[in-house]
C-alpha positions in Angstrom: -40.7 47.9 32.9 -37.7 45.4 32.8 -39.3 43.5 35.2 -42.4 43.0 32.7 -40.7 42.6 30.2 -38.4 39.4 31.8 -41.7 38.0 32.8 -43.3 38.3 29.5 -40.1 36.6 28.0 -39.9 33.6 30.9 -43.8 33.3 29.4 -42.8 32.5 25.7 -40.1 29.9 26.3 -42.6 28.3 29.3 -43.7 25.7 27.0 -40.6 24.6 25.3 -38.7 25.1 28.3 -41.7 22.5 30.3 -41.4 19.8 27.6 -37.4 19.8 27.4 -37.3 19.4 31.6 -40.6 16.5 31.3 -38.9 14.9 27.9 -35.5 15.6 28.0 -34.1 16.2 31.5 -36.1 14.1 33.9 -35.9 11.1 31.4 -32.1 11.6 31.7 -32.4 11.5 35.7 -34.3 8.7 35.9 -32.0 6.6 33.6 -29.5 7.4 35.6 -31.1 6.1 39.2 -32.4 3.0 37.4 -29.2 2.2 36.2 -27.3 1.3 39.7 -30.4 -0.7 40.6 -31.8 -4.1 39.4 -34.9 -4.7 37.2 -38.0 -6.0 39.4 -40.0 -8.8 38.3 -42.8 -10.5 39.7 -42.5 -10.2 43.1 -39.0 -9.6 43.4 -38.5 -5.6 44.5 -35.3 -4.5 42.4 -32.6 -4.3 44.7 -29.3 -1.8 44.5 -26.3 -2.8 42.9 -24.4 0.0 42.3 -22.1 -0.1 39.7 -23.2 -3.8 39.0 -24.7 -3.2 35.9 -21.6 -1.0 34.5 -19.4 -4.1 35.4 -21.4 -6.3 33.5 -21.6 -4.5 30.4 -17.6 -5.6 30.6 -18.3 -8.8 30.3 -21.0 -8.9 28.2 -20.0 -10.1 24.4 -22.9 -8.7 22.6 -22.5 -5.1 24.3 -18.6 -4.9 23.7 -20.0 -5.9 19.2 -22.6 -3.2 19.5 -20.2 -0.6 20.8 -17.6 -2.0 18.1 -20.1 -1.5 15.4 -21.9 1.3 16.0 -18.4 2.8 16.3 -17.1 1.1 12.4 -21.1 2.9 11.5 -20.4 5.9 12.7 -17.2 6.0 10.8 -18.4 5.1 7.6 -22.0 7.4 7.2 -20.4 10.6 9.7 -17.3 11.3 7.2 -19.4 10.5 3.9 -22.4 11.8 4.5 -21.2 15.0 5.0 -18.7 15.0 1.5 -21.4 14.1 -0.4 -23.7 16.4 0.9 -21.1 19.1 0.2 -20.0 18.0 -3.1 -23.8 18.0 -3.9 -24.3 22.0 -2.5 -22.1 22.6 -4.8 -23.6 21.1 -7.7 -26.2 22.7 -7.2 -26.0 26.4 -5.5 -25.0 28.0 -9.2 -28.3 28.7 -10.9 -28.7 26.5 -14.1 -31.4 25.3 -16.2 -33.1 21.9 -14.2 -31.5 23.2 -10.8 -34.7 23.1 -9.2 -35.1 19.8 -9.8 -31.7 18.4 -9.0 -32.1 20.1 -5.6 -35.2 18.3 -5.6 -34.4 14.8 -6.3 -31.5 15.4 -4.1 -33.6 16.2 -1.1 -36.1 13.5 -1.6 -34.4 10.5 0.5 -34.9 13.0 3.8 -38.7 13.7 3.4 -39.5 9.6 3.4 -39.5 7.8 6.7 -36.9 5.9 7.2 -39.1 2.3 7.8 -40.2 3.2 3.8 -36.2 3.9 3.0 -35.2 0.4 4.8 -38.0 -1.6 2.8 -37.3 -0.1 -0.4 -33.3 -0.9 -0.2 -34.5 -4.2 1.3 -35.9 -4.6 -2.2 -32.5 -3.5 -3.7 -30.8 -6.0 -1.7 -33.1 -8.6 -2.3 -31.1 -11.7 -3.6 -32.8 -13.4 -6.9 -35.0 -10.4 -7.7 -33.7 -7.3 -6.3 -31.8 -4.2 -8.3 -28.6 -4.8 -7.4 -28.7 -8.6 -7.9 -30.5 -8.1 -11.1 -27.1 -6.0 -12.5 -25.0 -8.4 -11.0 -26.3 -11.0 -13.1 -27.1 -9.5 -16.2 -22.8 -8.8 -15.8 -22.6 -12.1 -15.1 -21.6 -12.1 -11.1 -23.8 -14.7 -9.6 -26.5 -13.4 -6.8 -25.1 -12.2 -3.2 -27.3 -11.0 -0.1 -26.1 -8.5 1.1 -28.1 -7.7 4.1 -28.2 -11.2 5.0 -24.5 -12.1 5.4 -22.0 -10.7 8.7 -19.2 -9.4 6.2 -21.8 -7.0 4.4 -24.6 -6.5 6.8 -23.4 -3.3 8.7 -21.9 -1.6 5.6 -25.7 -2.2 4.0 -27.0 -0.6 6.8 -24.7 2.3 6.6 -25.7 3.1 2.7 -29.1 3.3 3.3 -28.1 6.0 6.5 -26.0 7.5 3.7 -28.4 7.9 0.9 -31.1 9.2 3.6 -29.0 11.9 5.4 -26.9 13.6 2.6 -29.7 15.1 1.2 -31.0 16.6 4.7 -27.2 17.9 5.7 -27.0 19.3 1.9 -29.4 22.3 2.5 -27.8 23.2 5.4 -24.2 23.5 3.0 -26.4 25.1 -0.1 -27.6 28.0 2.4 -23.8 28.5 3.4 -22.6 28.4 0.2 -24.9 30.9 -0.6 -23.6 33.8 2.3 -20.1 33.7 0.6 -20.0 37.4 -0.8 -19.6 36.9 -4.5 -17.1 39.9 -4.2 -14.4 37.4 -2.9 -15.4 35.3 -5.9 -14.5 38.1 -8.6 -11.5 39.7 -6.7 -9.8 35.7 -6.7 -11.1 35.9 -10.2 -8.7 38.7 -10.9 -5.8 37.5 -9.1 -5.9 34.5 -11.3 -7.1 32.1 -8.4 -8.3 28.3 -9.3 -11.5 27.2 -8.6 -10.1 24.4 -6.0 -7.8 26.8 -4.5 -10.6 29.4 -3.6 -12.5 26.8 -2.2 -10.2 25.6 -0.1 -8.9 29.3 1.0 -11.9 31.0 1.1 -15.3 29.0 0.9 -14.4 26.3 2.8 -12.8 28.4 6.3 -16.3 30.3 5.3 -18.6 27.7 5.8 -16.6 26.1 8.9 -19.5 27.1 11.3 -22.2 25.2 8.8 -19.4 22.1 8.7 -19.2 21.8 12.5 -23.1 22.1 12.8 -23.9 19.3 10.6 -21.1 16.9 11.9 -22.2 17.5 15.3 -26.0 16.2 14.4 -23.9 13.3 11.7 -22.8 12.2 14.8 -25.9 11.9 16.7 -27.9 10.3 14.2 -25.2 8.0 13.6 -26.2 6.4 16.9 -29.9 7.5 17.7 -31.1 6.0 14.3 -32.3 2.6 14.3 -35.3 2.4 12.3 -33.6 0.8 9.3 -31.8 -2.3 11.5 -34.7 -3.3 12.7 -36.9 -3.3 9.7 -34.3 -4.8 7.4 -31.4 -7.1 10.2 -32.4 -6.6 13.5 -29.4 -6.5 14.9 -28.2 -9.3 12.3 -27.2 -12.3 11.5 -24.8 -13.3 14.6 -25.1 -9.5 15.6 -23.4 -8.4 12.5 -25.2 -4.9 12.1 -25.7 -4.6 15.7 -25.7 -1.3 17.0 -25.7 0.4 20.8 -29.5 1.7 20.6 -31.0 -1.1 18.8 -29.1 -3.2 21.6 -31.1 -0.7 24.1 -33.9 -1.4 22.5 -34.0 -4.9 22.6 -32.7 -5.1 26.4 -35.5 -2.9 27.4 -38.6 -3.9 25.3 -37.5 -7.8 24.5 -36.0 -8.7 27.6 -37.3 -6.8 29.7 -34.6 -5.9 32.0 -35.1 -2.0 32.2 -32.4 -1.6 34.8 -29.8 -2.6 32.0 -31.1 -0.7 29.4 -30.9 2.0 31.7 -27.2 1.7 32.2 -26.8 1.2 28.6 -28.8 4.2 28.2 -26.3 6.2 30.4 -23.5 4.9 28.3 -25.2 6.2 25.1 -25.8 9.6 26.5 -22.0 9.8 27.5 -20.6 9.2 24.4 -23.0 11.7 22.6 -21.7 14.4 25.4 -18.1 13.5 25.4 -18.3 13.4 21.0 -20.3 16.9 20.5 -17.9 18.4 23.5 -14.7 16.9 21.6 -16.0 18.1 18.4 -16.6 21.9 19.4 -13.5 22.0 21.4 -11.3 20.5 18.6 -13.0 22.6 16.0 -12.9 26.0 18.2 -10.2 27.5 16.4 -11.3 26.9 12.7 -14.7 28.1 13.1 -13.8 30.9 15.1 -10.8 33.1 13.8 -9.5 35.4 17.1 
């Protein structure tokens, strides 16, 4: 009987566990074995180099301003994505008149592809015509383009990622703010408890396992998201907004040398092991109480 039913359960995850091993795993593998070799072309065979293609990335400029960047990115949508999506659960987990549609428009941004998000804020940054320039002047500032300039490229980037992604990380914070026993809530009531200190004593620790969740994925899709940079920089101007996977991208699928991209690849995947180990390690002790 146990043996029938281990088969029967090795038969349900079959089909997930097949496409993670063809799409996830072997891709992984094979990124890994391209990387210590060279790119063929022609009628050149690729040839093996080792760690040649690590030492390069050393000296390359535009690799050492991609990992720079996507580093300054990650840093400014990881932290506020995730306060504003919190400050917006709470907003809106308290049942009022209109809630529905607050939640709503809050949840909007994440349900539109993110090559429509990048031309509609293109629109917004448009200089002459676009929103923001169109307040700027009518306060009198003259007209600025944001997108199109090194000193404001990356942080235009990082709004739209903003705007896009708290809405998506909210729901996960509304359905933890809703497991807090409302019995905590009335007994701090009693004890004369402030709202700000029973958040930070009781709903906050409460909700650690939702936090930790939602920065691992912050994380990740602060450097797996590209869509927006190349619709509205491309990597822009001077590799301003330049980021690691767009780099990737363009090394692979521009250039052409796969071998590079490869290594680059390898890089990538490191730093999203090494970040989501760090962050479970680090935040072991606060999610789980012992």
């Amino acid at each position: 009987m146990m043996r029938r039913e281990w088969i029967y359960a090795w038969l349900l995850v079959l089909p997930a566990f097949v496409f993670l091993i063809t799409f996830t795993h072997l891709p992984a593998v094979e990124a890994l074995v391209n990387s210590v070799w060279t790119t063929a072309k022609g009628r050149r065979p690729s040839m093996f180099v080792g760690l040649g293609n690590y030492q390069k990335m050393l000296q390359d400029p535009i690799f050492i301003k991609a990992m720079i960047n996507s580093g300054l990115y990650a840093a400014l949508t990881v932290p506020t994505s995730i306060a504003l999506a919190l400050a917006m659960a709470l907003l809106v987990h308290r049942p009022f008149k209109g809630v529905a549609a607050m939640r709503m428009a809050y949840f909007t941004p994440t349900v539109l592809p993110l090559v429509a998000v990048a031309n509609i804020w293109l629109f917004f940054y448009a200089p002459g015509f676009g929103l923001i320039d169109q307040i700027r002047q009518f306060f009198g500032f003259a007209s600025a383009n944001y997108a199109g300039q090194p000193d404001t490229a990356l942080y235009s980037v990082a709004v739209v990622t903003i705007w896009k992604e708290a809405g998506f990380f909210m729901i996960f914070f509304l359905a933890a703010l809703q497991t807090v026993p409302e019995t905590l809530r009335e007994a701090a009531a009693i004890e004369g408890c402030s709202k700000w200190t029973f958040f930070r004593r009781v709903t906050l620790p409460l909700i650690m396992p939702t936090t930790l969740f939602v920065s691992v994925n912050a994380v990740i899709n602060a450097f797996r998201l590209v869509d927006h940079v190349f619709v509205m920089t491309k990597g822009g101007p001077d590799n301003a907004s330049m980021l690691l996977l767009y780099y990737i991208f363009e090394t692979g699928f521009r250039y052409w040398d796969t071998a590079y991209a490869a290594a680059l690849t390898v890089v990538l995947i490191l730093i999203l092991s090494l970040a989501g180990l760090g962050q479970f390690y680090a935040a072991d002790k606060r999610v789980h109480y012992k």
